[in-house]
Every structure is written in structure tokens, then in C-alpha cells.
DOKE-362684 format. One record per residue (C-alpha): residue number from 1; residue in one letter; x, y, z. Coordinates in pm, whole numbers, plus 50000, padded with zeros to 5 digits. Example, Ala and Ser with C-alpha at 12.3 -4.5 7.8 and 13.67 -1.06 7.14 Angstrom:
BEGIN
+------+------+-------+-------+-------+
! resi ! resn !  east ! north !    up !
+------+------+-------+-------+-------+
!    1 !    A ! 51230 ! 49550 ! 50780 !
!    2 !    S ! 51367 ! 49894 ! 50714 !
+------+------+-------+-------+-------+
//
This chain:
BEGIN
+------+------+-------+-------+-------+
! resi ! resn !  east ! north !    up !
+------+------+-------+-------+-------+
!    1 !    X ! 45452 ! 88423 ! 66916 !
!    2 !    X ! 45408 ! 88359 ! 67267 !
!    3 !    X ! 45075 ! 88522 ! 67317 !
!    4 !    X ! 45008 ! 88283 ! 67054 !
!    5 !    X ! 45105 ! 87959 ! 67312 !
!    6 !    X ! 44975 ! 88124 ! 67644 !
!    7 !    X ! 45381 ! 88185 ! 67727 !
!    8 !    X ! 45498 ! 88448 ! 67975 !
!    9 !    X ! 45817 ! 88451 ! 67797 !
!   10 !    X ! 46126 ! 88212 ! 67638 !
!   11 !    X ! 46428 ! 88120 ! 67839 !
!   12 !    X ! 46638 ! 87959 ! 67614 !
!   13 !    X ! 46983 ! 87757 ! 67758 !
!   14 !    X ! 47171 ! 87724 ! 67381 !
!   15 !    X ! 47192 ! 88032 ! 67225 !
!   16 !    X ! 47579 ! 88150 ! 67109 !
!   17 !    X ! 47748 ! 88468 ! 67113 !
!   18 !    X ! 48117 ! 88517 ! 67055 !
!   19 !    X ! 48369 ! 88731 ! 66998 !
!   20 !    X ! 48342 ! 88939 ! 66695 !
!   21 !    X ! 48686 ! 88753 ! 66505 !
!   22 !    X ! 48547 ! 88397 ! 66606 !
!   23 !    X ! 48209 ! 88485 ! 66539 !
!   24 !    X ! 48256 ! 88558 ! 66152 !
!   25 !    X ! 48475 ! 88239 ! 66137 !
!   26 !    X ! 48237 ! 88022 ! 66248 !
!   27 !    X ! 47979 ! 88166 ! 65999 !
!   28 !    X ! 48232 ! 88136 ! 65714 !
!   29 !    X ! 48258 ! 87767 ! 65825 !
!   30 !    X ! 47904 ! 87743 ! 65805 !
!   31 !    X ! 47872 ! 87903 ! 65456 !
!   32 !    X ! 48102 ! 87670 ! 65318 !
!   33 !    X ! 47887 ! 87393 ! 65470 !
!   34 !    X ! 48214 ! 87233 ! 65597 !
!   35 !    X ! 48303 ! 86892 ! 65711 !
!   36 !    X ! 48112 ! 86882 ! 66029 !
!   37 !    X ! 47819 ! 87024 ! 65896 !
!   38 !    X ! 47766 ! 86804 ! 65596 !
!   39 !    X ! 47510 ! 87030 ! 65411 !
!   40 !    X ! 47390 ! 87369 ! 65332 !
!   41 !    X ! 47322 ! 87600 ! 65634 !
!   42 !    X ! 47231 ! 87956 ! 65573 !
!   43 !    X ! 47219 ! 88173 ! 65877 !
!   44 !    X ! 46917 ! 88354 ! 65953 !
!   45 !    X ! 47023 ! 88584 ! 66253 !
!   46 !    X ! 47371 ! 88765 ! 66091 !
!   47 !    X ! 47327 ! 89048 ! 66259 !
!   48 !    X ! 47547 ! 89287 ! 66501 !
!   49 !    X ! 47538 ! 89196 ! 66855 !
!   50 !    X ! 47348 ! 89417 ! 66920 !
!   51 !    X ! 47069 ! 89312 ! 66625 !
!   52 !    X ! 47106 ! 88993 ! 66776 !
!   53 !    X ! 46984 ! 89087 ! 67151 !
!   54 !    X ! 46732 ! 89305 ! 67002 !
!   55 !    X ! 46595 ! 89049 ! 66782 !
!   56 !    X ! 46585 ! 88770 ! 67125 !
!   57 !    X ! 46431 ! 89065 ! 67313 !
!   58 !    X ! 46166 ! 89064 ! 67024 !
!   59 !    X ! 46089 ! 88742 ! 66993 !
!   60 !    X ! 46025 ! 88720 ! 67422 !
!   61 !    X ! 46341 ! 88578 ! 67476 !
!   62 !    X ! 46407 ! 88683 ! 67858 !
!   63 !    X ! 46675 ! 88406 ! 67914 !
!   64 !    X ! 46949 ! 88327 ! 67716 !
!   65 !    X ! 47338 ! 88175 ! 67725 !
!   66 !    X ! 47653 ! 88293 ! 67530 !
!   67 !    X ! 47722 ! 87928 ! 67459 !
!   68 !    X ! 48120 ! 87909 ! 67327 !
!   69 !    X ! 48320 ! 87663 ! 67313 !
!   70 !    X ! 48722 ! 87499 ! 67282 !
!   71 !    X ! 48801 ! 87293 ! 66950 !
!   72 !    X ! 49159 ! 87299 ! 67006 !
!   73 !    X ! 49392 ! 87382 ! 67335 !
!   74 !    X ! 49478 ! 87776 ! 67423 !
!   75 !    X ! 49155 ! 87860 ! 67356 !
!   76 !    X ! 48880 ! 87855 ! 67665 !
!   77 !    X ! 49051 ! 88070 ! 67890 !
!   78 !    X ! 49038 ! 88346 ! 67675 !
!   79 !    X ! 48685 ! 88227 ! 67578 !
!   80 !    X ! 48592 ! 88262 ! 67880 !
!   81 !    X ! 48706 ! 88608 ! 67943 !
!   82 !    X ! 48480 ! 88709 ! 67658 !
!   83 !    X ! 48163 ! 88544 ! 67771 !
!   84 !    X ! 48157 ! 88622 ! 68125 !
!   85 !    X ! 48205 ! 89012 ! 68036 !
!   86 !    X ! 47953 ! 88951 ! 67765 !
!   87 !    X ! 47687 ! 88799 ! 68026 !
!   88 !    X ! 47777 ! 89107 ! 68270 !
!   89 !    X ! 47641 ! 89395 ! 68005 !
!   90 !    X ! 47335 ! 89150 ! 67827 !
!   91 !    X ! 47038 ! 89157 ! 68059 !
!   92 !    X ! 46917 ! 88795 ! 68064 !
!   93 !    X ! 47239 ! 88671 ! 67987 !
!   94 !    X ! 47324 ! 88347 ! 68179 !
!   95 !    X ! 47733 ! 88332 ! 68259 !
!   96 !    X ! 47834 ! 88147 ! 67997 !
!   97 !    X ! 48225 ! 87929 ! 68054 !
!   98 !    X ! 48389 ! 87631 ! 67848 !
!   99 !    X ! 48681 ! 87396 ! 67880 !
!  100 !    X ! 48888 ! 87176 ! 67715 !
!  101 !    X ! 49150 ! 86903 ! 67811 !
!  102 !    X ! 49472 ! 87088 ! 67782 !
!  103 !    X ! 49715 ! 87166 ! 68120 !
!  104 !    X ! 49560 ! 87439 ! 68323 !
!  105 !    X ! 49238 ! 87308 ! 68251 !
!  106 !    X ! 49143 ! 87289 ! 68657 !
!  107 !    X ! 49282 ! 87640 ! 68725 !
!  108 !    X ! 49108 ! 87826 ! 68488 !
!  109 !    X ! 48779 ! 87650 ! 68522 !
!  110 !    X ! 48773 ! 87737 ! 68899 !
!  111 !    X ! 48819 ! 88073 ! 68801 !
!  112 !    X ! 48516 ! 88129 ! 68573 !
!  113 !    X ! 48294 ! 87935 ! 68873 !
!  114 !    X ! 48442 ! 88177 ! 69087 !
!  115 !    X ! 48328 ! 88483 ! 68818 !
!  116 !    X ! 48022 ! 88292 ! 68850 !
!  117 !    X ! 47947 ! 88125 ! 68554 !
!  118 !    X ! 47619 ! 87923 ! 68550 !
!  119 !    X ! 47637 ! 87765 ! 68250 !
!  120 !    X ! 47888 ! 87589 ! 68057 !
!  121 !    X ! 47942 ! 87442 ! 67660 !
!  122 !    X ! 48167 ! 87179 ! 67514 !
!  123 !    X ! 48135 ! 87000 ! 67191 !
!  124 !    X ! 48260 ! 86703 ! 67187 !
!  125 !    X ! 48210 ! 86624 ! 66812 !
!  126 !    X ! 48352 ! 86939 ! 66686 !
!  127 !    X ! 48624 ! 86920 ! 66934 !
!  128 !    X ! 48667 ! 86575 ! 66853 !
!  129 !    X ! 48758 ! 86468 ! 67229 !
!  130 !    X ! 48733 ! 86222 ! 67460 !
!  131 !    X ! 48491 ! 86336 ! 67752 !
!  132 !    X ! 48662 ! 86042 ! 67901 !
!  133 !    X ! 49021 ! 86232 ! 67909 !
!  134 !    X ! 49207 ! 86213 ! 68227 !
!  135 !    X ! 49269 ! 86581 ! 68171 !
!  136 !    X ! 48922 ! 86670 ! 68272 !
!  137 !    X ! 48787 ! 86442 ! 68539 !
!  138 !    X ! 48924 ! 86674 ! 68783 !
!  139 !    X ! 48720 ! 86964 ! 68605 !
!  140 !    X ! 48367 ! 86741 ! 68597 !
!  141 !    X ! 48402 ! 86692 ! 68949 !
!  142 !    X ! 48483 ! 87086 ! 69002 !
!  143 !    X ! 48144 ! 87114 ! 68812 !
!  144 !    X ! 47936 ! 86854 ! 68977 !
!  145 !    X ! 48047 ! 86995 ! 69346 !
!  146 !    X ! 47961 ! 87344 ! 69229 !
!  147 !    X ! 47591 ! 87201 ! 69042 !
!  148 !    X ! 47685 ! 87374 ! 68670 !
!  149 !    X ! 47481 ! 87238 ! 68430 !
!  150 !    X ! 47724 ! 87179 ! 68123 !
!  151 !    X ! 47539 ! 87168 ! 67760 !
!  152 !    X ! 47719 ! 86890 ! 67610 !
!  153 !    X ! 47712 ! 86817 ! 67200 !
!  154 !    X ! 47769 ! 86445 ! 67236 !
!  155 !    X ! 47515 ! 86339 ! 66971 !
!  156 !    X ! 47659 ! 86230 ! 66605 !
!  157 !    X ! 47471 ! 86485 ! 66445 !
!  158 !    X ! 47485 ! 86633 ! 66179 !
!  159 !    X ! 47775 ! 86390 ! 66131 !
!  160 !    X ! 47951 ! 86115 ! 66333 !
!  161 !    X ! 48331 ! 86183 ! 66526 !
!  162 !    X ! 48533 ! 85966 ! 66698 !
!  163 !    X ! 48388 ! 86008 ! 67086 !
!  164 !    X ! 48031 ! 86116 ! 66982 !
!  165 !    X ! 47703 ! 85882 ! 67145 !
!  166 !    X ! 47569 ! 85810 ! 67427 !
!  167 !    X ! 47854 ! 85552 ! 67545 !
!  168 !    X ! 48121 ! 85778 ! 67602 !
!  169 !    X ! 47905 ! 86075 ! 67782 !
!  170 !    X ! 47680 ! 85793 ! 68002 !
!  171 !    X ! 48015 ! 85658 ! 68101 !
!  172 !    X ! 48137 ! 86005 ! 68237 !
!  173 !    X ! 47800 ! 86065 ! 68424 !
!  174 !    X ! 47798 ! 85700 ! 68597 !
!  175 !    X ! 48189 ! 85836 ! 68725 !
!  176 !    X ! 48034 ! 86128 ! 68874 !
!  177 !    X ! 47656 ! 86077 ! 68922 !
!  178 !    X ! 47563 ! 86413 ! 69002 !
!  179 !    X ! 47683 ! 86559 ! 68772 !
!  180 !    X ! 47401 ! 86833 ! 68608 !
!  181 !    X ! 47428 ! 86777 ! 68188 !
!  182 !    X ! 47247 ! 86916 ! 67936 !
!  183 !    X ! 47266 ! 86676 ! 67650 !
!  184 !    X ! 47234 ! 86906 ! 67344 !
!  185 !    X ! 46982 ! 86869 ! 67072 !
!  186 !    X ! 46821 ! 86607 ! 67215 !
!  187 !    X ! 47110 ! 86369 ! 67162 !
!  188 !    X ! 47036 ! 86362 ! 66769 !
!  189 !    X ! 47030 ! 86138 ! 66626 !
!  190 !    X ! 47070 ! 85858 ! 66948 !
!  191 !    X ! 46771 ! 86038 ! 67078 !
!  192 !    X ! 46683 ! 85682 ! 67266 !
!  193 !    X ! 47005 ! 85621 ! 67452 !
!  194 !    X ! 46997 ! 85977 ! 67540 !
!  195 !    X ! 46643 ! 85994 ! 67649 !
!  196 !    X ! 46772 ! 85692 ! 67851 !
!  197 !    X ! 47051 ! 85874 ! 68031 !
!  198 !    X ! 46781 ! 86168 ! 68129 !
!  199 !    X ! 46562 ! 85907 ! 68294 !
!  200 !    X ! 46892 ! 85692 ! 68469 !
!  201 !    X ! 47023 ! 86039 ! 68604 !
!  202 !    X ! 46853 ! 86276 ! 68844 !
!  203 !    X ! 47053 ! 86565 ! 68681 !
!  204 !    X ! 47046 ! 86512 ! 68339 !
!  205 !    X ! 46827 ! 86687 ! 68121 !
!  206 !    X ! 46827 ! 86739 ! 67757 !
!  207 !    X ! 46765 ! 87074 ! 67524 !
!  208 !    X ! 46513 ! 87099 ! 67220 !
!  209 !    X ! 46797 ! 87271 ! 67035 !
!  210 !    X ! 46668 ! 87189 ! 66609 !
!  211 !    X ! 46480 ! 86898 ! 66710 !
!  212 !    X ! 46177 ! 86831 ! 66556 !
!  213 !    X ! 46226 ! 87116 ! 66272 !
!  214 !    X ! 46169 ! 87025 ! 65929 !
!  215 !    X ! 46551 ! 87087 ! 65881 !
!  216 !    X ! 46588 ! 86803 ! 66150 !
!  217 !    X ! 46336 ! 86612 ! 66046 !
!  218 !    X ! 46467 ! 86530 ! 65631 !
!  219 !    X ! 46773 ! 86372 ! 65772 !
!  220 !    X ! 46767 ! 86257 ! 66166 !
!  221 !    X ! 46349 ! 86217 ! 66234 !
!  222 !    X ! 46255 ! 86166 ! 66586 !
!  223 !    X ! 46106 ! 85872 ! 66612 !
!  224 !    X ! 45737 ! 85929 ! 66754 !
!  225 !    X ! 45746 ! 85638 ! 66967 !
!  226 !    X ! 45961 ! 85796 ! 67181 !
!  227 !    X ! 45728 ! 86131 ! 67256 !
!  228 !    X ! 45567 ! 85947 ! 67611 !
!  229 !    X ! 45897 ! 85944 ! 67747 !
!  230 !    X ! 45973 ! 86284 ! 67643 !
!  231 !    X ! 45664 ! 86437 ! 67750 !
!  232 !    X ! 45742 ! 86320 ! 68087 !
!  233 !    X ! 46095 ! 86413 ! 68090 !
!  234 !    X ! 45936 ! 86717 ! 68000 !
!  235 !    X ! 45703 ! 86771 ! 68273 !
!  236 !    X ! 45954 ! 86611 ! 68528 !
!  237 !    X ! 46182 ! 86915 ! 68456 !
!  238 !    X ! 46439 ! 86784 ! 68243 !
!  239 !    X ! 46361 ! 86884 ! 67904 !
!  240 !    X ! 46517 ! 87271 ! 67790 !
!  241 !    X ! 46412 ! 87502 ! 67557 !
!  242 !    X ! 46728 ! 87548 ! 67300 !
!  243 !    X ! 46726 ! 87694 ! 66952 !
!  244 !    X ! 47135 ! 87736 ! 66836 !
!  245 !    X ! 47013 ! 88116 ! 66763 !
!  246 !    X ! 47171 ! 88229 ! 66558 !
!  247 !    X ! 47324 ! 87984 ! 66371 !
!  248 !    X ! 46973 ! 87849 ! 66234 !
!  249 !    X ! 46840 ! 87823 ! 65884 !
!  250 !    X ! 46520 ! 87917 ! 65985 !
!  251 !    X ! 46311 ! 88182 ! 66167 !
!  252 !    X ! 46299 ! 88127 ! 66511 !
!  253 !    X ! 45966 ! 88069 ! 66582 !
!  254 !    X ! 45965 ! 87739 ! 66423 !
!  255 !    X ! 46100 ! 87601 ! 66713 !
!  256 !    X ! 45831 ! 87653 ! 66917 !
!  257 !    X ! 45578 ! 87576 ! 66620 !
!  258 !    X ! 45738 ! 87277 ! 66588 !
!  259 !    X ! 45716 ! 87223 ! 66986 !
!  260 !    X ! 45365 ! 87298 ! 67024 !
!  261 !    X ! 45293 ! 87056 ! 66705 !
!  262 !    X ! 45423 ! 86788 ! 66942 !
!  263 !    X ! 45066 ! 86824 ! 67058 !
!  264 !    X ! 45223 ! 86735 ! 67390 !
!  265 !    X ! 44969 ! 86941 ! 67615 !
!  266 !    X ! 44988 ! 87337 ! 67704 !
!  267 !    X ! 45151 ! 87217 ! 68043 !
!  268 !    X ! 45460 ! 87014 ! 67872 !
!  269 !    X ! 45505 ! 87332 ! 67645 !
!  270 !    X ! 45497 ! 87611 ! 67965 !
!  271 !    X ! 45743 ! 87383 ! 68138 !
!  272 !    X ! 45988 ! 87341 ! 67815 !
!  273 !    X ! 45984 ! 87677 ! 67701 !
!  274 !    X ! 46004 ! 87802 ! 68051 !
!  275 !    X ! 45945 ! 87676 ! 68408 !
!  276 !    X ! 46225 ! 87438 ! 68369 !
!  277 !    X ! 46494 ! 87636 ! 68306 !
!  278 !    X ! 46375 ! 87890 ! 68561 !
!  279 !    X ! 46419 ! 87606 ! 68803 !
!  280 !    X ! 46752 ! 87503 ! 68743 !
!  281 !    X ! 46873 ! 87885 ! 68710 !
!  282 !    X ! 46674 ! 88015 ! 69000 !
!  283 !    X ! 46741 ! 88408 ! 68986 !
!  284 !    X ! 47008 ! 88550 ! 69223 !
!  285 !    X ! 47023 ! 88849 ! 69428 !
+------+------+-------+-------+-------+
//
């Protein structure tokens, strides 16, 4: 697949791996196409974890996260416990960390940064929090300080919660401006404010993560108006390779088929799939 695009490998920043219990919960929940997911969703990746690296080793997948996140309190600490030993044995593996406004929320997010996590996930619409909450102000301004990109589900997709859009997120990042946020799929389906937020802020950037697959496409199209300003997002360094593997109902490569089909140039695809997050997670000695 990427000898077919002229790409010297994937690095992909939303990929999830989690503990073994929580892992075969969160499949259940998609197999019963819950709630927040609103329709069918087969997974193609249920493998071990160890199928799982083998198959992103496979597919050129060099970089990767171990995206997890908090939908209730008591749960991120221990989260993070998991992912950070997880990133230590997987090659490739960026430190993954989450949070979640609860007391302690401070402590125990200065302690994943200083485990040296690089990376961090919280999903607002399955959490079904305010990224507003006094709780965590403290914590985004421990993250901006530190530069930690955070992948943030704000978008209403697949289905609407109460703190989901672009108003609540854009209203955290104009608190703390430098803040370095990875807006999650795009935004889907406010792609415009989103793509709005990306061009406003020097450090926020925005991940491919289902966009423009056909699964995407039946119910939450991009619109194609908007490609210009994503191809120069793109090829200003803040546009992100993301696929959700595993938890997609789909091979993998359509993701980047779907990319390339963007017809976007070879330079816009290199960067996405890429340069750009080699940039912003420069390797470290």
C-alpha cells in the first residue's frame, strides 16, 4: 500500500489499544451498535495485541498511539498506568495518557508528563463533559506549558452530546492559546468551524481519523468546498494521519485510498500520512 503512494511509511496519531477487560467491553459496545454509535459497526482488526501490532507493522505503520480514554471518574489514572507500560514494550508506540475532571486530576496528569507521555485522548462526547470544567483548566495549562498535543473527540459525530462542537473546544483554546489540539476526525460533522479553529490557532491541527470513507461519507459527507483549505492545512503541517484502528469497519487501507482520492497532490499526501506527525513528535534520544 505505500509503495503504491510513493510513502516511506504511516505514522498514525489515533490508533487505540487498551487493556485486555476494557478492550472487549468496548467491542461489545460496538457490536450492539449502542447509543453513541447509532448504527452497525463491525470491527475489522479483533485480534490479540499482538495480531494487532503485527497487522500495523504490515500495513507500514511505523508510528502509532495507544489512544484511551476516561468516560466516568476513577478511571485515567489507572488508564494511564496501562498505556504508558504499553508504549514502553511496542516499538513505535507514542506515550499515550488521558484525563478527566474528577479531584486529583492535576496530580496524576503531571505524573504521566513526567513518565513522558507525548500524546494524550479525551472524548468529550462519549464522556459527555464539559471541556470547559473548572476541574481541568489547571490540567490544559499543565499541557500547553509542557506542548502535548491532546486528540480531542469534540465533533457530534456519529451522534450529538451535550458539550460536543466547535463552541465549547474553540472557547478552551482562546483561554489558553497555545495550547497543541488535535481535533479528532476532522471535527465531523462541523468540519467548517473546525477547519476554522486549525487556521485561528498556530497549534491546532486536525486528524483524518474515518473522514472521507464511504462509511463517513453515507451519513456526515465532507463538503468539497472545503478541500482548498484543507489541502493547505495540510501542507502547513496541521493535518494528521488517523484511522481509529482497530475499531473500523473496514480494511485499513481505505483510508489512505480514500486520502489519495482527494486528488490533493503527492506532496499534501507525504505530509498527511507522514512528515507532519514526524514534526510534531520529533524522535528522542
Amino acid at each position: 500500500m505505500i509503495d503504491r503512494y510513493g510513502l516511506p511509511g504511516l505514522a498514525d496519531v489515533h490508533t487505540h489499544f487498551l487493556p485486555p477487560r476494557m478492550q472487549r467491553r468496548v467491542w461489545a459496545h460496538f457490536d450492539q451498535a449502542g447509543p453513541l454509535i447509532g448504527r452497525p459497526w463491525p470491527i475489522t482488526y479483533r485480534g490479540t495485541e499482538q495480531e494487532r501490532l503485527d497487522a500495523l507493522r504490515d500495513l507500514g505503520v511505523t508510528m502509532f498511539s495507544a489512544l484511551a480514554y476516561a468516560h466516568r471518574p476513577g478511571m485515567a489514572a489507572d488508564l494511564n498506568t496501562w498505556t504508558l507500560d504499553f508504549a514502553r514494550r511496542s516499538p513505535g508506540c507514542l506515550p499515550s495518557a488521558t484525563f478527566y475532571p474528577e479531584p486529583g486530576v492535576l496530580a496524576y496528569a503531571q505524573e504521566a508528563i513526567d513518565r513522558g507521555a507525548r500524546i494524550w485522548k479525551i472524548h468529550v462526547q462519549v464522556g459527555g463533559f464539559d471541556p470547559r470544567a473548572d476541574e481541568i483548566d489547571p490540567v490544559w495549562g499543565l499541557l500547553s506549558d509542557a506542548g502535548a498535543p491532546v486528540v480531542v473527540h469534540a465533533g457530534s459525530g456519529p451522534v450529538p452530546a451535550a458539550f460536543t462542537g466547535p463552541g465549547p473546544l474553540g472557547e478552551v483554546i482562546a483561554r489558553h492559546p497555545r495550547l497543541s489540539v488535535i481535533v479528532a476526525h476532522t471535527g465531523t460533522p462541523e468540519y467548517d468551524g473546525f477547519l476554522a479553529l486549525a487556521e485561528r490557532y498556530k497549534n491546532v491541527r486536525l486528524d483524518t481519523t474515518m473522514t472521507f470513507t464511504d462509511f463517513t461519507e453515507q451519513t456526515a459527507p465532507f463538503p468539497r468546498d472545503l478541500l482548498p483549505r484543507l489541502r493547505d492545512l495540510g501542507l502547513a503541517g496541521k493535518v494528521l494521519l488517523g484511522s481509529d484502528f482497530p475499531n473500523i469497519p473496514y480494511p485499513y487501507g481505505h483510508q489512505i485510498d480514500v486520502l489519495a482520492r482527494l486528488d490533493l497532490g503527492d506532496d499534501w499526501l507525504r505530509a498527511v500520512c507522514w512528515e507532519n506527525a514526524h514534526s510534531l513528535f520529533p524522535p528522542r534520544g
